[in-house]
Backbone as JSON, one array per atom type, in Angstrom:
{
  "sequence": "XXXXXXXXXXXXXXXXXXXXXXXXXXXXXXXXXXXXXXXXXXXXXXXXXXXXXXXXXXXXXXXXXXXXXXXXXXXXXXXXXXXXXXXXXXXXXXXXXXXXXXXXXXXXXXXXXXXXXXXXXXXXXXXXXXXXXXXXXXXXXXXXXXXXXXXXXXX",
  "N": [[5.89, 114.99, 1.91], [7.81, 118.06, 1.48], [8.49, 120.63, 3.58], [9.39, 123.22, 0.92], [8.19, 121.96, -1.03], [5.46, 122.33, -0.24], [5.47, 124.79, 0.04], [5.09, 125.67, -2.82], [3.22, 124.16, -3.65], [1.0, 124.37, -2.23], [-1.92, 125.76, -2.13], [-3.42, 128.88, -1.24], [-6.25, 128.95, -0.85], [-7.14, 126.38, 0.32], [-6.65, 126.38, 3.0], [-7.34, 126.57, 6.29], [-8.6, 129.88, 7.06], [-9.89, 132.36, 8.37], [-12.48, 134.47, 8.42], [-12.23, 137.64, 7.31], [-12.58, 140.54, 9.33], [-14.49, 143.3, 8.26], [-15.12, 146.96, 7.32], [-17.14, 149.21, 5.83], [-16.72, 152.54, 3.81], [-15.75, 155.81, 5.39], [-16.26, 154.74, 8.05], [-16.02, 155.07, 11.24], [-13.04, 155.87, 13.07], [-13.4, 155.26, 15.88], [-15.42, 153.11, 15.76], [-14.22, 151.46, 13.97], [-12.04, 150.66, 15.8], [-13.35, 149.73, 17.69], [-14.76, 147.4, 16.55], [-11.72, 146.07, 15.81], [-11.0, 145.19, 18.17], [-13.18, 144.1, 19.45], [-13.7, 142.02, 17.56], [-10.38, 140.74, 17.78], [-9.03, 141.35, 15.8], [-6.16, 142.11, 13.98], [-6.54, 143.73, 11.54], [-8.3, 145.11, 9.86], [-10.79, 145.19, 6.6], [-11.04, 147.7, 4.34], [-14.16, 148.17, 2.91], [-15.73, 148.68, -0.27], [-18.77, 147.95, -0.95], [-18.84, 144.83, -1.98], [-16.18, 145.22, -2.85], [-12.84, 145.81, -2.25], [-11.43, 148.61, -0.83], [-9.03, 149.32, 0.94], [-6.85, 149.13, 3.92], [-6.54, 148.83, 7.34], [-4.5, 148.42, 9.64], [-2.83, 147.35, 12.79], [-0.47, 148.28, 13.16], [-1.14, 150.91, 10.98], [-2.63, 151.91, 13.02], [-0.6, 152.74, 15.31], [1.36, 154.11, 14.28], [0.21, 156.09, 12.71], [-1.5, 157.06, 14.84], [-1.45, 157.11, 17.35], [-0.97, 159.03, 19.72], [-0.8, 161.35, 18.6], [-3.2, 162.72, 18.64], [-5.74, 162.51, 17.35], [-9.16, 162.61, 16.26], [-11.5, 160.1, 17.12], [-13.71, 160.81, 15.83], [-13.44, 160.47, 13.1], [-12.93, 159.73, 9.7], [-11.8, 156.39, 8.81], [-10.8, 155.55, 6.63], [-9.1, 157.86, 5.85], [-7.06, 157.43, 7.16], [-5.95, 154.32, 6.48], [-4.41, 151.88, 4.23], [-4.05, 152.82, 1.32], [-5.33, 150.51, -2.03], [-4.05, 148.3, -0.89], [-1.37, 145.58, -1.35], [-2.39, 142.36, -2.94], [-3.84, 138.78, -2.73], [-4.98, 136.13, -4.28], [-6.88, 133.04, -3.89], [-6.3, 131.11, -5.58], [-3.3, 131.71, -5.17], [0.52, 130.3, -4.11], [1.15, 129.23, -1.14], [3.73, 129.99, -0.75], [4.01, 132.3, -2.49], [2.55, 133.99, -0.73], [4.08, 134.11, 1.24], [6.51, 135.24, 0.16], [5.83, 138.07, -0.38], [5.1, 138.67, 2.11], [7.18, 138.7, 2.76], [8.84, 140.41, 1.5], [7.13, 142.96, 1.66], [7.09, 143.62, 4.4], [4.61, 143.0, 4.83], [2.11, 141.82, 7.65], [-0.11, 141.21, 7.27], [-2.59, 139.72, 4.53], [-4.85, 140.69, 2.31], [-7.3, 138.64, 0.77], [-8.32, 137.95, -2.93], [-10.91, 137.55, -5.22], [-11.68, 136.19, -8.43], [-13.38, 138.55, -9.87], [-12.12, 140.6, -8.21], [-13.52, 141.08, -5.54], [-13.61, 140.96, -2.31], [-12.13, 137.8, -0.29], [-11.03, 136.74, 1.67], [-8.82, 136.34, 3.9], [-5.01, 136.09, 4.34], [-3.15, 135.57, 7.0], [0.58, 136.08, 8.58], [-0.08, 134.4, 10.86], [-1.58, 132.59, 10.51], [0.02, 131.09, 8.35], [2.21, 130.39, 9.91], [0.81, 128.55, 11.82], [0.0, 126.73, 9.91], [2.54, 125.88, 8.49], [3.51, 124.67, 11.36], [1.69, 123.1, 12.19], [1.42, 120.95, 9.97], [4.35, 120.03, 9.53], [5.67, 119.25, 12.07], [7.87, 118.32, 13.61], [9.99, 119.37, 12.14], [9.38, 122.2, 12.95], [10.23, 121.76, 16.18], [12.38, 120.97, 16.09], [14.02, 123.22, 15.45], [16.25, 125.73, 15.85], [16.74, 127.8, 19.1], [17.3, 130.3, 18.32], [17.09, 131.66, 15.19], [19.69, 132.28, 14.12], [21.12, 130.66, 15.35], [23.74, 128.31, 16.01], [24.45, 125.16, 16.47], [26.74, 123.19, 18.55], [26.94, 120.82, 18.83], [25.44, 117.37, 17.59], [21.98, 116.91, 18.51], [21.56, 115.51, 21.41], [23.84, 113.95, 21.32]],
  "CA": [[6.01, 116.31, 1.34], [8.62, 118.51, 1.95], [8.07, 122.34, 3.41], [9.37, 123.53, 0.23], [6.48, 121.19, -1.91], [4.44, 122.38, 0.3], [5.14, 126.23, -0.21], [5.16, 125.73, -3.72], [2.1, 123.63, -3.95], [-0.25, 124.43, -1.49], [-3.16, 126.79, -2.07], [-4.16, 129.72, 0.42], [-7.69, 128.7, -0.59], [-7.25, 125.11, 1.04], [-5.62, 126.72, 4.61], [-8.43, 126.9, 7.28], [-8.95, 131.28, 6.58], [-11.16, 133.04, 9.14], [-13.16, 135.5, 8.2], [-11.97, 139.23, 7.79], [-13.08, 141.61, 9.78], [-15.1, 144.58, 7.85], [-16.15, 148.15, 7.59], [-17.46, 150.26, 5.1], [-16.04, 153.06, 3.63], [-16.23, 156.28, 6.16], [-16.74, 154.3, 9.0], [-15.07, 156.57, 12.19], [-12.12, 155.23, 13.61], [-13.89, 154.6, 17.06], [-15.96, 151.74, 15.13], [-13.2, 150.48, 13.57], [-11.16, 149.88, 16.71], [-14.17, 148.91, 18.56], [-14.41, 146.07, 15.82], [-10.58, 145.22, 15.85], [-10.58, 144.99, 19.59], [-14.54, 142.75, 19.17], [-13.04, 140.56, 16.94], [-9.2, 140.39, 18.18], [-8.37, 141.11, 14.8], [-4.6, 142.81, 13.53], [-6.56, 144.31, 10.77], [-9.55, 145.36, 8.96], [-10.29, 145.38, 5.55], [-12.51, 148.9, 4.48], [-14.77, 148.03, 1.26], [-17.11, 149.68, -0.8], [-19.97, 146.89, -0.86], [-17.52, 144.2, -1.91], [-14.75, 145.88, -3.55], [-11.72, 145.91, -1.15], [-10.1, 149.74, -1.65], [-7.49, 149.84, 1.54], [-6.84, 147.75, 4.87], [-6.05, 148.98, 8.23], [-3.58, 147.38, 10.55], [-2.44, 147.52, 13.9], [0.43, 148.96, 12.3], [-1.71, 152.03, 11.67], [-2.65, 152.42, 14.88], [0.62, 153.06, 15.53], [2.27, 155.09, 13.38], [-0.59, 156.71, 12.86], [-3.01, 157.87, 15.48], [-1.17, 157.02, 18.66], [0.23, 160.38, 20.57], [-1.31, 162.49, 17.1], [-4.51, 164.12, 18.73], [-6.94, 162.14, 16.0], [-10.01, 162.42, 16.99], [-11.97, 158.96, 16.87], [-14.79, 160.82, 14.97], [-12.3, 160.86, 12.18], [-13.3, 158.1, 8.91], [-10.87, 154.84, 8.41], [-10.08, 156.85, 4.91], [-7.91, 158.72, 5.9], [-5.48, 156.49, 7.75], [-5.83, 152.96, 6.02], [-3.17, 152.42, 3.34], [-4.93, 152.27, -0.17], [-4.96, 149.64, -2.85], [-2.92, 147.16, -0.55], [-1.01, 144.37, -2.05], [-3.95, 141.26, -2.45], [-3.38, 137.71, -3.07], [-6.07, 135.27, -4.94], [-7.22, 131.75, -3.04], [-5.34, 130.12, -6.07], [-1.91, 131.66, -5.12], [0.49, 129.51, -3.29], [1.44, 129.56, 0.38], [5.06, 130.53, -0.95], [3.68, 133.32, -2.59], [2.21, 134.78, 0.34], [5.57, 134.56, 2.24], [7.28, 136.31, -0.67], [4.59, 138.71, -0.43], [4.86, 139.05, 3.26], [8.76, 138.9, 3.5], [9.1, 141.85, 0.69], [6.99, 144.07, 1.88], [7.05, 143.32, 5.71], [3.33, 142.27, 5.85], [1.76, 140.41, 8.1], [-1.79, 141.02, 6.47], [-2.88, 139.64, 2.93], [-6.19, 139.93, 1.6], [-7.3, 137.79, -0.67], [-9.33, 138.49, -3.92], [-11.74, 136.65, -6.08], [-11.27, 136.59, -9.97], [-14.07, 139.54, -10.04], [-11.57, 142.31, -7.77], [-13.91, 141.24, -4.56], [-13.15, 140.63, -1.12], [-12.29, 136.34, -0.32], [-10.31, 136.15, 2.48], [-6.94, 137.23, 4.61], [-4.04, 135.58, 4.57], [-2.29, 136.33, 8.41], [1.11, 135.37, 8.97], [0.04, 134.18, 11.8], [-1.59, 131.4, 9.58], [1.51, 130.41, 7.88], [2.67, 129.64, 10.85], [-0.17, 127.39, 12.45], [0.12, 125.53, 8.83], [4.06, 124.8, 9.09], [3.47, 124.07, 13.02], [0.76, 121.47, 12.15], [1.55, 119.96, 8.59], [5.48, 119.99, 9.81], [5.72, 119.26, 13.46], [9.08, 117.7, 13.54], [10.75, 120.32, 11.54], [9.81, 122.81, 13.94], [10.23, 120.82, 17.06], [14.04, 120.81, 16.01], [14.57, 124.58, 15.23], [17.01, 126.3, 17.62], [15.83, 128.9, 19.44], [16.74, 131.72, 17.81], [17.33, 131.67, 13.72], [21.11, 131.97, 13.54], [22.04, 129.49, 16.33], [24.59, 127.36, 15.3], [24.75, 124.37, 17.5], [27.98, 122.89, 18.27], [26.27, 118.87, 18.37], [24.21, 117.14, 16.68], [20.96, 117.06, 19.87], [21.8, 114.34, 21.93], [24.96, 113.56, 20.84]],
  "C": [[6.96, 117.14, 2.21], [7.72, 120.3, 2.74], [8.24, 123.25, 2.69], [8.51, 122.95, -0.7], [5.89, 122.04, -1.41], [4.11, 124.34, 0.56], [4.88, 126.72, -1.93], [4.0, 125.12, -4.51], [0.85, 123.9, -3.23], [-1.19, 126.02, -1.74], [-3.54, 127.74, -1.21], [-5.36, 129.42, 0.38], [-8.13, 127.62, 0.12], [-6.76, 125.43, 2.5], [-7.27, 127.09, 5.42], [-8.07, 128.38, 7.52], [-9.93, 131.37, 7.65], [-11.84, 134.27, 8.65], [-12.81, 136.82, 8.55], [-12.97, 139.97, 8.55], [-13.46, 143.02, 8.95], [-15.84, 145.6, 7.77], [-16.14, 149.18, 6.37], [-16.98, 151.59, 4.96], [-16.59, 154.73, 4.41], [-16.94, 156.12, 7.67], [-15.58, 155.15, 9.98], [-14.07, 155.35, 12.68], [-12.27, 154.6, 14.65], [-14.35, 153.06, 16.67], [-14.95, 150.69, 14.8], [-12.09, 149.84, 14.23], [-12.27, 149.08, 17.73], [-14.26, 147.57, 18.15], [-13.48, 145.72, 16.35], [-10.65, 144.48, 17.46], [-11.86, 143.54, 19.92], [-13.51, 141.35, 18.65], [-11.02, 139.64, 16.87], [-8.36, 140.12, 17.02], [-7.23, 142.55, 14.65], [-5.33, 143.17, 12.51], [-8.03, 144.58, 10.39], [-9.47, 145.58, 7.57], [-11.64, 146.71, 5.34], [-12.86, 148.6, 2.96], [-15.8, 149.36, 1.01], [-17.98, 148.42, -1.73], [-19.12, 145.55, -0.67], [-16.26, 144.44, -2.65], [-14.06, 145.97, -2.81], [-11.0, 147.51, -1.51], [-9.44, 150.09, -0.38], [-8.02, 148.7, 3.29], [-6.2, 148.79, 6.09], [-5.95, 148.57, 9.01], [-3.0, 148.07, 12.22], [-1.45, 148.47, 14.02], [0.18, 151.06, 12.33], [-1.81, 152.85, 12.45], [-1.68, 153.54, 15.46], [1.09, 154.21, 15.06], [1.3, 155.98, 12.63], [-1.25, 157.78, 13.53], [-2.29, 158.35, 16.66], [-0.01, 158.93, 19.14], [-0.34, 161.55, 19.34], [-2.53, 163.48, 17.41], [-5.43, 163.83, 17.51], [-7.99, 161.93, 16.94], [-10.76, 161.06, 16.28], [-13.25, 159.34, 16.04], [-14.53, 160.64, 13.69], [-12.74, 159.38, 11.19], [-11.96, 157.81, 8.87], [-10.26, 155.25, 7.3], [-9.54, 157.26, 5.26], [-6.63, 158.05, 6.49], [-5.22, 155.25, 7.19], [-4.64, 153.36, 4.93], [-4.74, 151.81, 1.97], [-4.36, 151.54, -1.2], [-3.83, 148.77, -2.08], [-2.82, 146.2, -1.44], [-2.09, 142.59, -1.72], [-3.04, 140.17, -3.35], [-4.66, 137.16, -4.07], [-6.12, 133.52, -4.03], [-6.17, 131.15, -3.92], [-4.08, 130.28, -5.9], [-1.6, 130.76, -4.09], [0.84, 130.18, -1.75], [2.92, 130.42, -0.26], [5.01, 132.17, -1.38], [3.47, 134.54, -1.96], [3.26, 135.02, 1.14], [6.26, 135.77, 1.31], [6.94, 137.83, -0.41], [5.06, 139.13, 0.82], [6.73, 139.89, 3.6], [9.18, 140.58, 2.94], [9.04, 143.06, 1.11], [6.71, 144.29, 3.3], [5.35, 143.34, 6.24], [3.45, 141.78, 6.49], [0.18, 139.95, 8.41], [-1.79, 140.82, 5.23], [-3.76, 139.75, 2.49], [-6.32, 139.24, 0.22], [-8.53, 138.23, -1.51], [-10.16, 137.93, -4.95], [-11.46, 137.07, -7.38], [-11.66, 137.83, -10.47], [-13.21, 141.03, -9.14], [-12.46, 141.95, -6.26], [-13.57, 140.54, -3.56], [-13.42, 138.86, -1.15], [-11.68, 135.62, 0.47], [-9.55, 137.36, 3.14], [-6.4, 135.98, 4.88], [-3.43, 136.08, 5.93], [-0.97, 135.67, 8.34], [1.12, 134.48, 9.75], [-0.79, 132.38, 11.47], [-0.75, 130.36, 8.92], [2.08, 129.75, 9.21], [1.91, 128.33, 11.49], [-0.02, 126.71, 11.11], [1.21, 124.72, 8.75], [3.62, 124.24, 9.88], [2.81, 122.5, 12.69], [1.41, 120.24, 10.97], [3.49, 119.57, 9.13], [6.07, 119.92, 11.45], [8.0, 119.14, 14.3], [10.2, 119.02, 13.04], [11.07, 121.77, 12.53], [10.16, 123.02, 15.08], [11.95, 121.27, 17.29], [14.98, 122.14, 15.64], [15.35, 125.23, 16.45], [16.01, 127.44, 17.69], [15.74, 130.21, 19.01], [17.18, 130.96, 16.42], [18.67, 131.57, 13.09], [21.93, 131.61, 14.59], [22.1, 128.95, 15.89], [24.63, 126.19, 16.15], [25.97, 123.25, 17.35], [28.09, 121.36, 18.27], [25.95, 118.65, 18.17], [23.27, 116.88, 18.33], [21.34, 115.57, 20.38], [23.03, 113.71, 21.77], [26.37, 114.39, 21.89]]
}
């Protein structure tokens, strides 16, 4: 299988997925970094029971809070982004790149047929799936993306 098969065929529901990190809707911002920082997760997803309505990212953080004078009593509502872009287990891996490249994710949640929470896609997934299923391929990548190399390796 090629790494194009294999973005075009492969399932996010078949990719070893860890378990999102979540918090209820009105949860204070303190909580919700105390989580991210617990679970060493780049995101949270904020539901209402299992309904997914917005996701906050490291990102956030950032461009957000940092240097702003928010106080940490402050709910996750107000800074998360709402209705983020969600995937389904049956989309493919390719999908999720599209997905990621478009809109410069590098969080996806995923969504069950019913609208409820079923995952996250991380880039950081995509990558450990190439790495493993494609070893060779990336083995042989220059080091940066638009190095040209002037021999074939060894040659």
């Amino acid at each position: 299988m090629t790494i194009e098969q294999a973005l075009r065929d492969e399932r996010l529901g078949n990719l070893p997925l860890s378990s999102p990190a979540c918090v209820k809707l009105g949860t204070s911002l303190q909580e919700t970094l105390r989580l991210m920082r617990q679970e060493r997760a780049g995101c949270v997803l904020v539901c209402d029971g299992e309904k997914l309505v917005g996701i906050f990212t490291e990102r956030d953080v950032l461009d957000k809070l940092i240097g702003r004078g928010i106080s940490e009593s402050e709910p996750v509502d107000s800074f998360m982004t709402r209705e983020p872009a969600c995937l389904r287990p049956s989309d493919s891996l390719g999908e999720a790149v599209r997905l990621m490249t478009e809109g410069g994710y590098r969080h996806i949640p995923l969504l069950d047929e019913r609208g409820h929470r079923a995952g996250l896609i991380a880039a950081r997934d995509i990558v450990n799936y190439v790495a493993e299923h494609f070893p060779a391929e990336v083995v042989n990548l220059p080091p940066r993306l638009d190095q040209v190399f002037n021999t074939a390796e060894g040659g």
